[in-house]
Backbone as a ProteinNet text record, in pm:
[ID]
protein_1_A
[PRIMARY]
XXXXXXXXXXXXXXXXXXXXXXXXXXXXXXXXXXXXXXXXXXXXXXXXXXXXXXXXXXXXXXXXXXXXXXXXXXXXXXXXXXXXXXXXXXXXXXXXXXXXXXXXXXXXXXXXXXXXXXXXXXXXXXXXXXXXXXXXXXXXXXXXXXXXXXXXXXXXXXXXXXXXXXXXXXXXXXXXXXXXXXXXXXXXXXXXXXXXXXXXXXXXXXXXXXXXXXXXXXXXXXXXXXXXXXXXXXXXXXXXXXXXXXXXXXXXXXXXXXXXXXXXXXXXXX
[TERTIARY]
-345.8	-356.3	-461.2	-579.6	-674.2	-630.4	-715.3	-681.2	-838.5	-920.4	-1049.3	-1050.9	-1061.8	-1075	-1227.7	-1218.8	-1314.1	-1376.4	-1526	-1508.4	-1621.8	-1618.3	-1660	-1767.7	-1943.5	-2009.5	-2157.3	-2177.5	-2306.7	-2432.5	-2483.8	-2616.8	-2716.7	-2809.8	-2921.4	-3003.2	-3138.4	-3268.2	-3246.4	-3167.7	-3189.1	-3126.8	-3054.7	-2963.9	-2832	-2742	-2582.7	-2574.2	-2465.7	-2444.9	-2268.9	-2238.6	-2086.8	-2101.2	-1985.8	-1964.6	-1891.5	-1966.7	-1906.8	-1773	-1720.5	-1579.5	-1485.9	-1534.6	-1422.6	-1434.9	-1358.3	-1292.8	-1208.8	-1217.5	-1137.3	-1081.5	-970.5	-934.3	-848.7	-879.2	-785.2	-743.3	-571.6	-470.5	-469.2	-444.9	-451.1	-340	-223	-189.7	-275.6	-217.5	-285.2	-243.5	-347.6	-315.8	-328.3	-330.2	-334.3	-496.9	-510.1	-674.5	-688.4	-863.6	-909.6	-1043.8	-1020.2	-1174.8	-1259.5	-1361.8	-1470	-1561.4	-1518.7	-1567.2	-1671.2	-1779.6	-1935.1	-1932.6	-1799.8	-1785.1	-1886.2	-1968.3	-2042.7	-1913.8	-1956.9	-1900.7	-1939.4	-2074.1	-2142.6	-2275.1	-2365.3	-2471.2	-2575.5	-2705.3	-2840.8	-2880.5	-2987.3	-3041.5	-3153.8	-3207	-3312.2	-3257.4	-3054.9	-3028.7	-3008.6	-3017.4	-3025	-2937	-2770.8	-2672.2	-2694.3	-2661.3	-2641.4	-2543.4	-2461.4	-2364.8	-2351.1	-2338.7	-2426	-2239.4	-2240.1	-2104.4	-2185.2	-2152.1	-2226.1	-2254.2	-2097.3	-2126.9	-2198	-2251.2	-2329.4	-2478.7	-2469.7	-2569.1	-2591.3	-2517.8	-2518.1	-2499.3	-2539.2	-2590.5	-2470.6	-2403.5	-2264	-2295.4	-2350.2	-2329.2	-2446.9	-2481	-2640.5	-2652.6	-2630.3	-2610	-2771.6	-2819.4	-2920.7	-2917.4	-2896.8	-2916.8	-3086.7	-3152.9	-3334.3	-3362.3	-3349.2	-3370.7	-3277.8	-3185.8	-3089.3	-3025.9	-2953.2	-2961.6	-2782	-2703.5	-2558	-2605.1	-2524.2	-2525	-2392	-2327.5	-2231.5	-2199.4	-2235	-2291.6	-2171.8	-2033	-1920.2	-1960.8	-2042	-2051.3	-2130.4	-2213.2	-2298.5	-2200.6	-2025.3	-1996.9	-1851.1	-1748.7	-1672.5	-1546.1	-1555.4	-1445.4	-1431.3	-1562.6	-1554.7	-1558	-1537.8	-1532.4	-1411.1	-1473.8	-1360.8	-1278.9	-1344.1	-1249.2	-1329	-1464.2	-1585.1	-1566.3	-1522	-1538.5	-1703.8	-1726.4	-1807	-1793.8	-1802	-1747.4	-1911.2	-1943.5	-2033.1	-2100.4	-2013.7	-1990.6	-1999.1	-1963.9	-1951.9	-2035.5	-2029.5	-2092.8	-2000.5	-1872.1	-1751.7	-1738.2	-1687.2	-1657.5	-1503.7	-1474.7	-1328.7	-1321	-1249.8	-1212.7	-1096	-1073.3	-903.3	-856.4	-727.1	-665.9	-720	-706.3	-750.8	-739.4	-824.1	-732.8	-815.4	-708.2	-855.8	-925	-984.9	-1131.9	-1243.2	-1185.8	-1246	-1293.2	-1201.7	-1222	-1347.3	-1400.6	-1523.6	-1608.8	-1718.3	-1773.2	-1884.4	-1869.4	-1950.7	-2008	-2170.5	-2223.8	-2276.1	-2280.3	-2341.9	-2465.2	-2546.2	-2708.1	-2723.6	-2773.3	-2810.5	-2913	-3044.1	-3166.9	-3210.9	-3243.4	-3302.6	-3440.4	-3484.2	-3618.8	-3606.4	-3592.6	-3471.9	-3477.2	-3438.9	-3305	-3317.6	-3189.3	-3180.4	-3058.7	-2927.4	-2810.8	-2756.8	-2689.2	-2567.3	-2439	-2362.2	-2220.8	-2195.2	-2144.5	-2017.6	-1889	-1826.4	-1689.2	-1589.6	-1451.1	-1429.5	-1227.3	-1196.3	-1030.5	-985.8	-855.6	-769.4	-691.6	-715.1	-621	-519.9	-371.2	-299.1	-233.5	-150.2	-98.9	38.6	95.7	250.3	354.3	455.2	527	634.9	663.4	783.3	975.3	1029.7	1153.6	1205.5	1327.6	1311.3	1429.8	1462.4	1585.7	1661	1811.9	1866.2	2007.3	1940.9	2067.2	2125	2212.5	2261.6	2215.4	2203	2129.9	2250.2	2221.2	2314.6	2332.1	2219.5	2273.7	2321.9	2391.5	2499.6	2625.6	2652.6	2780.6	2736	2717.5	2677.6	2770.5	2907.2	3010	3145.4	3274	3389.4	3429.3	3353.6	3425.2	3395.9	3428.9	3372.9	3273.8	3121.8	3045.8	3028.7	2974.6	2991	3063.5	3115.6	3220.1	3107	2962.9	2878.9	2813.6	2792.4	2709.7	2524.3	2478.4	2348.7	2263.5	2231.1	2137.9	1998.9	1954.2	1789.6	1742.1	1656.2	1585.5	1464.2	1384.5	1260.3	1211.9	1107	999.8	866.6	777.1	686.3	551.6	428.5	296.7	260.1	260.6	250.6	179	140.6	4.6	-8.9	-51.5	-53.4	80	213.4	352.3	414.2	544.6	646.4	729.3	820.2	962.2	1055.6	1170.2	1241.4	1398.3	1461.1	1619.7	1686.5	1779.9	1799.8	1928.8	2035.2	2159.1	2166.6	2259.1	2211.3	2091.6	2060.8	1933.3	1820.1	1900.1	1856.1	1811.6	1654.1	1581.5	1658.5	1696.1	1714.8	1645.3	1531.3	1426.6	1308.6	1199.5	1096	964.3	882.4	730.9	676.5	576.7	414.2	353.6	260.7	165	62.3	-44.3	-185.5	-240.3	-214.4	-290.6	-230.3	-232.3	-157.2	-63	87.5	209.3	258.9	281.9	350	494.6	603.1	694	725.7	727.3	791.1	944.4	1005.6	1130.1	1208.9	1331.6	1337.9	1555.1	1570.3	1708.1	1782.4	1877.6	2013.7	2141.6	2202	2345.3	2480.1	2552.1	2628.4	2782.8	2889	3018.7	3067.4	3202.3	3249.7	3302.4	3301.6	3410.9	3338.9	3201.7	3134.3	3104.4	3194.4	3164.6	3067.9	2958.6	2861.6	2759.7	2669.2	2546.6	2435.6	2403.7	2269.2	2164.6	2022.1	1935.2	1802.3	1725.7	1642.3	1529.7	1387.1	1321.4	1159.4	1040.6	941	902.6	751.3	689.7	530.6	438.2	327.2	268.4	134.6	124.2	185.1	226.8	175.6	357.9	427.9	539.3	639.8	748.4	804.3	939.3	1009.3	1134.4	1225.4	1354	1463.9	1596.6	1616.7	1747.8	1884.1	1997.4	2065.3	2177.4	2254.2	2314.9	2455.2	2507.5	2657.1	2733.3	2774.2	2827.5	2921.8	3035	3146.7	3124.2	3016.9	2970.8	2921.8	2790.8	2762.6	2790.7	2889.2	2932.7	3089.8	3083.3	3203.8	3245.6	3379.2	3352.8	3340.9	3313.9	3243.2	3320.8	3485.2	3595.3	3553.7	3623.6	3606.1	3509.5	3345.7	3225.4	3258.1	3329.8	3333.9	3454	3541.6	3670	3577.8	3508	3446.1	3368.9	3274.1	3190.2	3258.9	3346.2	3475.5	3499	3562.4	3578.9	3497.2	3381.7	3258.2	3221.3	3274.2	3231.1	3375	3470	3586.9	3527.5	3491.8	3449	3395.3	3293.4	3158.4	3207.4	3259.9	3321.9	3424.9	3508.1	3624.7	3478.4	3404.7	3362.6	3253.7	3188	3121.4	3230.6	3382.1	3464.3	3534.7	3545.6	3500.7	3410.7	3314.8	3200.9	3179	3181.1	3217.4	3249.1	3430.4	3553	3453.3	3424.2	3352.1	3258.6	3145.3	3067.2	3076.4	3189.8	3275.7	3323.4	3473.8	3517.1	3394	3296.2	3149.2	3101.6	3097.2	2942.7	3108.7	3266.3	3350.3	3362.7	3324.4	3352.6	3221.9	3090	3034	2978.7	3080.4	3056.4	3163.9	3267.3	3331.5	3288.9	3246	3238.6	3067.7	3011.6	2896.1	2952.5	3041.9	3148	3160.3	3242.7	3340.6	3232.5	3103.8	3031.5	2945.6	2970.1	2896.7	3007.1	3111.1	3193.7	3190.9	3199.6	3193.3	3077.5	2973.6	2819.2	2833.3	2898.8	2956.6	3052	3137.2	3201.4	3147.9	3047.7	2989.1	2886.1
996.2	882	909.3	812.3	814.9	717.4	731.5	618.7	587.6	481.3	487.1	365.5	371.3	241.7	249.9	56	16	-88.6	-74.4	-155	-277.5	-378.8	-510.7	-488.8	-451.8	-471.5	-513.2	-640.7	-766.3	-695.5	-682.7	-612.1	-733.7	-778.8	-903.1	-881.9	-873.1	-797	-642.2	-597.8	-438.8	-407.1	-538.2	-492.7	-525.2	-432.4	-440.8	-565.8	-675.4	-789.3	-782.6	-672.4	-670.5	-487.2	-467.3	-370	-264.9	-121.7	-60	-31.3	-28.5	14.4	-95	-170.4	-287.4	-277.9	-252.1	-211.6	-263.4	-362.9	-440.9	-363.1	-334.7	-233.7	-344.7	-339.5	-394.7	-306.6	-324.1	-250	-299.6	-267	-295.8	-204.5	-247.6	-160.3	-136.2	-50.8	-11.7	-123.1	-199.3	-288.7	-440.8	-444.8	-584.6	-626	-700.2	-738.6	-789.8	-766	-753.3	-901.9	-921.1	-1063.1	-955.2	-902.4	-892.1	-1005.5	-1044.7	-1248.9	-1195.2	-1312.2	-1289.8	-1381.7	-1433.8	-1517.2	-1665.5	-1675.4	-1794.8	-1900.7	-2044.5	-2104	-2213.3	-2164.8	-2222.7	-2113.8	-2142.6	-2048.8	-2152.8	-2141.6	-2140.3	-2177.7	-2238	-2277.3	-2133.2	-2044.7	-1965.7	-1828.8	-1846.1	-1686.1	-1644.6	-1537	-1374.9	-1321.8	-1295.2	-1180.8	-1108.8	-1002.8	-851.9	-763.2	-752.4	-637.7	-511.2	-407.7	-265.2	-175.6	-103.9	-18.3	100.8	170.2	259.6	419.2	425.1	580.2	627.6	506.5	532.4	457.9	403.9	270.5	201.4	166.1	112.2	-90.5	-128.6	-280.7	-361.3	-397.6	-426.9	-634.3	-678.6	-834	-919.5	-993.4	-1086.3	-1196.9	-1288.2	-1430.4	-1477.2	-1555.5	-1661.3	-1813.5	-1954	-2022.4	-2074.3	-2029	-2067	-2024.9	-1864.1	-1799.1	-1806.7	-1992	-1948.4	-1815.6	-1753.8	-1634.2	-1574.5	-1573.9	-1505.6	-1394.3	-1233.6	-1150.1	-1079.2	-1040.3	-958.9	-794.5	-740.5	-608.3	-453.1	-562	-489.3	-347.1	-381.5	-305.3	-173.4	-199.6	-93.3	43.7	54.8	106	94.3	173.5	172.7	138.3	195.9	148.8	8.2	-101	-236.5	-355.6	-277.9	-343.9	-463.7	-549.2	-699.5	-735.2	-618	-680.4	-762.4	-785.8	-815.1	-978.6	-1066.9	-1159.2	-1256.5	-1337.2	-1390.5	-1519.9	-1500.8	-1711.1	-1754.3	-1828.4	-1905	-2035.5	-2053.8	-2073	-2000.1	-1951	-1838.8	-1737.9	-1705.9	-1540.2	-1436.5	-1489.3	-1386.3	-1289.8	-1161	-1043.4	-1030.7	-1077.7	-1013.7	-909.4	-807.2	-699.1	-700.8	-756	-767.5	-610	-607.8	-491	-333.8	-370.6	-192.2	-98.6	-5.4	122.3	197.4	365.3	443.6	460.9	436.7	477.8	372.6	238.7	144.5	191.3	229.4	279.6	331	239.2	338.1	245.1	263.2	171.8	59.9	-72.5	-178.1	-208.3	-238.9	-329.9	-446.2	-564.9	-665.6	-686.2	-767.2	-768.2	-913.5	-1019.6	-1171.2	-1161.9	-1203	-1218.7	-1357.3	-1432.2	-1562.5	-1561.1	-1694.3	-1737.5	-1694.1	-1702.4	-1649.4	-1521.9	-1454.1	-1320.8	-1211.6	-1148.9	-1029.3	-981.2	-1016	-940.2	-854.9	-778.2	-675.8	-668.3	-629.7	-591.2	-525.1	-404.5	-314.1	-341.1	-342.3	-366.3	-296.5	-277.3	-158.3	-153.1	-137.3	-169.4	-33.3	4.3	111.9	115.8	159.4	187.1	305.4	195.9	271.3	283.6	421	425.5	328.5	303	321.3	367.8	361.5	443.4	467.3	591	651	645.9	644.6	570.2	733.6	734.8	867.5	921.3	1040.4	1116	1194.2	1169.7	1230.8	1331	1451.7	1561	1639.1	1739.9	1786.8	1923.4	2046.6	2166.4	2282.5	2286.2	2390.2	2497.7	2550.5	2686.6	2722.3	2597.3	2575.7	2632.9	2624.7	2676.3	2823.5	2878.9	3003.3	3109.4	3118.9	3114.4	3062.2	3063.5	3029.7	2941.4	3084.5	3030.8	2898.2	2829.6	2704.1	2836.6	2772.9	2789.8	2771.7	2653.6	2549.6	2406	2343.8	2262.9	2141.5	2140.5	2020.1	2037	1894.7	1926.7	1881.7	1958.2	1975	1886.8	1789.1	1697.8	1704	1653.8	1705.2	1576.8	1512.9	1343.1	1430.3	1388.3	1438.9	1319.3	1354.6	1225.7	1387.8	1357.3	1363	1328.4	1391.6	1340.2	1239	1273.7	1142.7	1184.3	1114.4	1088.6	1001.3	1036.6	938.6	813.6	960.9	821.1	932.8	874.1	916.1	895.4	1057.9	1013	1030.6	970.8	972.8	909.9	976.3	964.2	880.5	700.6	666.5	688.1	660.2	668.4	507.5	425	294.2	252	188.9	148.2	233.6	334.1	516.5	586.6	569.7	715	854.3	939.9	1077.7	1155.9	1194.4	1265.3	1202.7	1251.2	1191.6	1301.8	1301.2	1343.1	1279.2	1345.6	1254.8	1374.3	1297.6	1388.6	1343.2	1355.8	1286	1347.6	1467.5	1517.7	1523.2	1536.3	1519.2	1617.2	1558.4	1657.1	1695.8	1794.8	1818.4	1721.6	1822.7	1784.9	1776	1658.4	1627.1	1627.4	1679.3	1685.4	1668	1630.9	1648.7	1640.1	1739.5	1796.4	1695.5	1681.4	1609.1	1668.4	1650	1743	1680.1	1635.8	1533.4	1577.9	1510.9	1600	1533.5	1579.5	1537.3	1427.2	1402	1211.6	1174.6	1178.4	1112.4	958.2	864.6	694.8	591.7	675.1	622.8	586.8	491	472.5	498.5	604.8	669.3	636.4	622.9	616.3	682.7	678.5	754.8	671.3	672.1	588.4	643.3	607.6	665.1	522.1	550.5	386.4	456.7	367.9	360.2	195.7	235.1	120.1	-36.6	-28.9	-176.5	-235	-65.9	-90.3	-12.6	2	98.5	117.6	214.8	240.8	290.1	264	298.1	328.4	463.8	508.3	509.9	494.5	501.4	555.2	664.9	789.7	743.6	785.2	779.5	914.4	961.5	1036.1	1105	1072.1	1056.4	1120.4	1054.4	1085.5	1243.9	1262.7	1382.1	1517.3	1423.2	1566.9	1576.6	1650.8	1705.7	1845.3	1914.1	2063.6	2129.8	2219.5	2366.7	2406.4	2413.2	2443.3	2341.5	2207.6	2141	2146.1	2135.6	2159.1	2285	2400	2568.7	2486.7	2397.9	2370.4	2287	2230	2143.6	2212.5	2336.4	2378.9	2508.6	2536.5	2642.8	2548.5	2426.5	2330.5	2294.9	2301.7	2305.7	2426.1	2550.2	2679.1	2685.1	2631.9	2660	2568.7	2460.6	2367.5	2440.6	2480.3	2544.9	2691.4	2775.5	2888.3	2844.6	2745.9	2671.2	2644.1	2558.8	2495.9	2633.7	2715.3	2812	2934.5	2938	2974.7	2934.3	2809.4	2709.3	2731.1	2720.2	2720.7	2840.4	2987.9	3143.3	3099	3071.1	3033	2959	2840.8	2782.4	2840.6	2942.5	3003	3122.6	3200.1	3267.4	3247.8	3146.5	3068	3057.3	2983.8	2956.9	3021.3	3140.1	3279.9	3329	3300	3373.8	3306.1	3171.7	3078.5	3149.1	3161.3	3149.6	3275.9	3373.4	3516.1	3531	3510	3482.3	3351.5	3299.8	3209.7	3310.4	3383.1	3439.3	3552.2	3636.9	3715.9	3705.3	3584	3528	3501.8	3438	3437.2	3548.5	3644.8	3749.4	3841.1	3836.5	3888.8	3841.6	3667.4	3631.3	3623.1	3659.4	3682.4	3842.8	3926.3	4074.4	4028.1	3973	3962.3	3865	3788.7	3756.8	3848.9
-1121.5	-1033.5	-927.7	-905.9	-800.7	-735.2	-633.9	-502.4	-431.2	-500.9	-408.2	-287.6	-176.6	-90.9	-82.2	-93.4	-122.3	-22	55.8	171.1	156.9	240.4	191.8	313.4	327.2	397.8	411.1	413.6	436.1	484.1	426	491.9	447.4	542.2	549.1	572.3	512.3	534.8	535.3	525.7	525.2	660.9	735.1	835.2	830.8	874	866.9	955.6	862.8	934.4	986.6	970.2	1044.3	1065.3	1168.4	1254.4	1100.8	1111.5	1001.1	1022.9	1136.5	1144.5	1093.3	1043.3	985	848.3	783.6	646	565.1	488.1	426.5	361.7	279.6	178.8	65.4	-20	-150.6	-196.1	-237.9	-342.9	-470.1	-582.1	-743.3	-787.9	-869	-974.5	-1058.7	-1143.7	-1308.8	-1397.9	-1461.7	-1572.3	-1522.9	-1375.1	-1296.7	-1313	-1232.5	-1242	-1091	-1061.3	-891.5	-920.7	-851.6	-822.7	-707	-777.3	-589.7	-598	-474.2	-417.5	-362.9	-390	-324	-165.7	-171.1	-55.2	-41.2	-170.2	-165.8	-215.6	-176.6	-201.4	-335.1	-373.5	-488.4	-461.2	-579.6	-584.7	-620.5	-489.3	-517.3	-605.9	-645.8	-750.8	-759.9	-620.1	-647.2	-611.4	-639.5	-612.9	-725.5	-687.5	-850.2	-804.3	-890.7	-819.7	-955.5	-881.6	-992	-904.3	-1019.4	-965.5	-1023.5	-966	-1008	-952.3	-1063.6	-1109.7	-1008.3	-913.3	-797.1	-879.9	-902.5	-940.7	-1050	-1145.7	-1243.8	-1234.7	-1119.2	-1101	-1196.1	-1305.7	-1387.7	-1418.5	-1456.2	-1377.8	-1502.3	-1472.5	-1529.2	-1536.4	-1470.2	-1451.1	-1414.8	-1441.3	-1387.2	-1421.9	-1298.3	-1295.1	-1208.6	-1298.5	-1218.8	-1301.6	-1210.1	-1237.4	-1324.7	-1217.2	-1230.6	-1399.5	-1404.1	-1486.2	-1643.7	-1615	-1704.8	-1748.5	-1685.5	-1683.9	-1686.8	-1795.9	-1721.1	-1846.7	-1759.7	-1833.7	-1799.2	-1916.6	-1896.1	-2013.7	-1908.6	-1982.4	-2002	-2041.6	-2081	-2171	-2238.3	-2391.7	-2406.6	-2241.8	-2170.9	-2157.9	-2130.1	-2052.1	-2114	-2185.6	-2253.1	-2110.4	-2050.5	-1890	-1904.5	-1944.3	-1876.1	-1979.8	-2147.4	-2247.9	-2268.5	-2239.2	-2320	-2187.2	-2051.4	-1872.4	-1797.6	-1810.3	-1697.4	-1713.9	-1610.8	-1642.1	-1499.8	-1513.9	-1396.3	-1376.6	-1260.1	-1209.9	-1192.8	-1252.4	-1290.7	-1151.2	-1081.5	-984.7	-866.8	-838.8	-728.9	-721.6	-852	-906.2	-860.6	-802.3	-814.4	-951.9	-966	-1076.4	-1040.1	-1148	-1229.9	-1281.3	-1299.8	-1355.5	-1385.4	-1550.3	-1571.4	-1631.5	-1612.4	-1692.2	-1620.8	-1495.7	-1396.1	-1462.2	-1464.2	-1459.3	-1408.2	-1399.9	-1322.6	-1341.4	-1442.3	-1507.3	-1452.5	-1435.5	-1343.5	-1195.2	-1096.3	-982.2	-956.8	-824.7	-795	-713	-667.9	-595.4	-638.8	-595	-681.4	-568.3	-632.5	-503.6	-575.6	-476.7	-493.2	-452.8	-529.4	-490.4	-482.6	-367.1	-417	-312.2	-435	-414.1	-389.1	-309.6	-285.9	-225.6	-215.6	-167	5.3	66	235.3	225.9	159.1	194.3	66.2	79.7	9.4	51.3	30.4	107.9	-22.4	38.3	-53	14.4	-78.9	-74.2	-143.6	-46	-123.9	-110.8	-231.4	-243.7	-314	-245.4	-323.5	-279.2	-413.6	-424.8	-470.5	-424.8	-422.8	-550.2	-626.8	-798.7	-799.6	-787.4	-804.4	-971.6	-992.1	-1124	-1087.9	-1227.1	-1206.6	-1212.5	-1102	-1026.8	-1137.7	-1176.4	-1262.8	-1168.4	-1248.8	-1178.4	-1134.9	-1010.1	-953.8	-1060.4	-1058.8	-1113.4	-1013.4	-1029.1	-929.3	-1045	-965.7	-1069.3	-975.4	-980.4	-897	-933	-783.1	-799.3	-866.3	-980.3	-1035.1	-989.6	-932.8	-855	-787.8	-721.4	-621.2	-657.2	-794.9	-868.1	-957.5	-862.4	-981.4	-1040	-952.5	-1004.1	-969.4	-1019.4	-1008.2	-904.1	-793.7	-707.4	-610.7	-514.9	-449.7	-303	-307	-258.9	-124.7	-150.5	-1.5	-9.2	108.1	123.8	110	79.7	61.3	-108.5	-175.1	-260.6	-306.2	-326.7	-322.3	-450	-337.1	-476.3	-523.3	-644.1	-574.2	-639.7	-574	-627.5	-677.4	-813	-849.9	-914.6	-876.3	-1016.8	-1099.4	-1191.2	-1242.3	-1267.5	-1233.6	-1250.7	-1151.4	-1033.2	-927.4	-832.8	-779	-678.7	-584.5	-452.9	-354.3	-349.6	-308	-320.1	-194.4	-167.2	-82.4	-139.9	-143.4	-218.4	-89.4	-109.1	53.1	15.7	71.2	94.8	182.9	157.8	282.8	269.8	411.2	382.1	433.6	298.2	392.8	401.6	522.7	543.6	656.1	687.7	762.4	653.7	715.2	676.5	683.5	591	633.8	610	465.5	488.3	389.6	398.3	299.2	287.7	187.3	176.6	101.6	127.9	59.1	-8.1	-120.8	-157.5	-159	-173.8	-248	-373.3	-371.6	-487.6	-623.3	-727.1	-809.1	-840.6	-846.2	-862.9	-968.1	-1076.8	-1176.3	-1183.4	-1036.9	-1008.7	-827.1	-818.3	-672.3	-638	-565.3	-556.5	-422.2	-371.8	-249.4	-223.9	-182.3	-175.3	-78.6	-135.2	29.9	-2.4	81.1	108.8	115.5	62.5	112.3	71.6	138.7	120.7	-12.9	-60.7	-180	-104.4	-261.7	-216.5	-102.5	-66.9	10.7	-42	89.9	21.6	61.1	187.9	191.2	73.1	70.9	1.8	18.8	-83.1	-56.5	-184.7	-144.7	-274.2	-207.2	-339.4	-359.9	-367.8	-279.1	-331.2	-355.6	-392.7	-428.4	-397.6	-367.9	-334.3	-289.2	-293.1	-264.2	-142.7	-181.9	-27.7	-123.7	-241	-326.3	-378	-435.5	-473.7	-434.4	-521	-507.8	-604.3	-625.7	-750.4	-658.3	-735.4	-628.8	-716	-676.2	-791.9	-668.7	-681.1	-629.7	-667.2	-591.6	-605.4	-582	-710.4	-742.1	-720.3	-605.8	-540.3	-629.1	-712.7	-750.8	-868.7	-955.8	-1086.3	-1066.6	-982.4	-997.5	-907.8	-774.9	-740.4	-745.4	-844.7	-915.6	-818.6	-787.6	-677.1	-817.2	-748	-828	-953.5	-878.3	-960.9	-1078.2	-1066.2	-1166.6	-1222.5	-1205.6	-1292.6	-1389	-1319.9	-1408.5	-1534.9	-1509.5	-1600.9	-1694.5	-1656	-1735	-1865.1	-1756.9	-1810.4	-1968.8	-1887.7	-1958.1	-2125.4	-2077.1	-2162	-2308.6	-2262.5	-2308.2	-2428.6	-2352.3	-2417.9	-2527.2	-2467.7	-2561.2	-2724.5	-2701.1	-2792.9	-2873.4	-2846.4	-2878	-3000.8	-2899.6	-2991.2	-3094.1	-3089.1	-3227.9	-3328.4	-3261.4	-3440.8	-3462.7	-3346.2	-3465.9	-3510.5	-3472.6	-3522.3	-3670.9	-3706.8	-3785.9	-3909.7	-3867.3	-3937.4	-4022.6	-3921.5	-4025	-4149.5	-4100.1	-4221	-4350.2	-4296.6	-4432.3	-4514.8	-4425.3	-4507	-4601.2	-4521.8	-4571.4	-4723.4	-4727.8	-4792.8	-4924.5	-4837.4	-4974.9	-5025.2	-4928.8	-5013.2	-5113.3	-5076.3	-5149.2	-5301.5	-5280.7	-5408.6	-5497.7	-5487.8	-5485.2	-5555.5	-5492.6	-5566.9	-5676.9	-5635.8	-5819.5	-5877.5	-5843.9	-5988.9	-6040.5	-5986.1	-6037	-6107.3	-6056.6	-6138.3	-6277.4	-6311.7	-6391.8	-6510.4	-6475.6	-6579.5	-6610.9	-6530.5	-6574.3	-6660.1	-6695.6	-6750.3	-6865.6	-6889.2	-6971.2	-7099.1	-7003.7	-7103.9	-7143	-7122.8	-7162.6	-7295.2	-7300.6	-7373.9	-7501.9	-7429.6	-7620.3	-7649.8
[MASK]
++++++++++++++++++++++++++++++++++++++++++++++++++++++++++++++++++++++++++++++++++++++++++++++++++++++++++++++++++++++++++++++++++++++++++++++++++++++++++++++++++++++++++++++++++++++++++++++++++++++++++++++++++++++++++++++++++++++++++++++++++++++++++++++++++++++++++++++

């Protein structure tokens, strides 16, 4: 998951026509689709737009009325195949179906009889958000006996980038982090008593969305004791059927060797 912000700024004759500290920023999921608007409200009979993909300077779009002129140069550029659309009108660029491979910086070029302005424009691509998992920390029970009088949860997600995972109780924050860079595994611990009947969840979110698991107290914190009876339970199972199982093979390799016997006796005797 990348994250590029992307900023919207008018330059006219070769001079900045707005203050650089103002920064539009657009958000995008993955798979959604972005319009960058030329802000015209119709186009010139003597303007030329071209819109140029930055990090490759690669010239992706070219609209002129005069010149009869629409170009759409998807095929240039495997990222922008069968997404590039152009308003004919406007000379607005569509980009359906985001993804990160899209991300990056576009500028606009409109050439007239007057002028010469540009725009850079530029939208934030996020992935999508994986739903959280909430398990309980086994090493809490490492043996028999009861540990601590709280039990230890741990919320995790996978492969994530630029999110916050965070714990509320209710509608109270109790803890949270962030990452930006990309995470194998993100994880984040809470503590809570047994037979605890508050409502707690788990949530992960970015600036656009967000997933939300919510923690069934009851289900996974079992005390220690009972998890070991459970777990005991488990092993008893386990040892019957490969106790079980011997017997049969046993039993088989026994069928198996007399009846190989029996005819070997019998091919002696003719």
């Amino acid at each position: 998951m990348f994250v590029f912000i992307f900023m919207c700024m008018p330059i006219v004759n070769g001079v900045s026509g707005v203050d650089a500290d103002e920064v539009k920023s657009v958000s995008v999921m993955e798979g959604e689709s972005v319009t960058l608007h030329t802000h015209l409200t119709h186009i010139q009979t003597d303007d030329f737009i071209k819109w140029i993909y930055e990090p490759k300077e690669s010239l992706i779009a070219e609209f002129s009325i005069q010149a009869n002129l629409t170009s759409i140069r998807d095929t240039y550029d495997e990222r922008f195949r069968d997404k590039l659309q152009l308003d004919n009108k406007t000379g607005s660029l569509t980009i359906t179906n985001m993804s990160i491979r899209n991300a990056g910086l576009y500028k606009l070029t409109i050439h007239s009889s007057k002028e010469t302005s540009y725009k850079k424009i530029s939208v934030t691509v996020y992935a999508r958000l994986p739903v959280p998992v909430i398990i309980r920390d086994s090493s809490q029970c490492s043996s028999s006996s009861e540990r601590s009088s709280k039990c230890v949860l741990l919320c995790s997600v996978t492969n994530v980038t630029h999110v916050s995972l965070s714990w509320y109780k209710g509608n109270s924050l109790l803890s949270s982090i962030s990452v930006s860079d990309l995470n194998i595994r993100l994880s984040l611990p809470l503590e809570v008593e047994y037979q605890d009947t508050n409502t707690y969840r788990c949530v992960i979110n970015n600036p656009i969305t967000n997933h939300t698991k919510h923690l069934d107290v009851n289900e996974l914190c079992q005390s220690c004791s009972e998890l070991w009876k459970f777990r005991w339970a488990i092993f008893e199972v386990v040892i019957a059927a490969t106790a079980w199982l011997l017997i049969i093979l046993c039993i088989a390799a026994g069928v198996v060797y007399f009846s190989w016997k029996d005819k070997k006796e019998i091919c002696k005797t003719l």
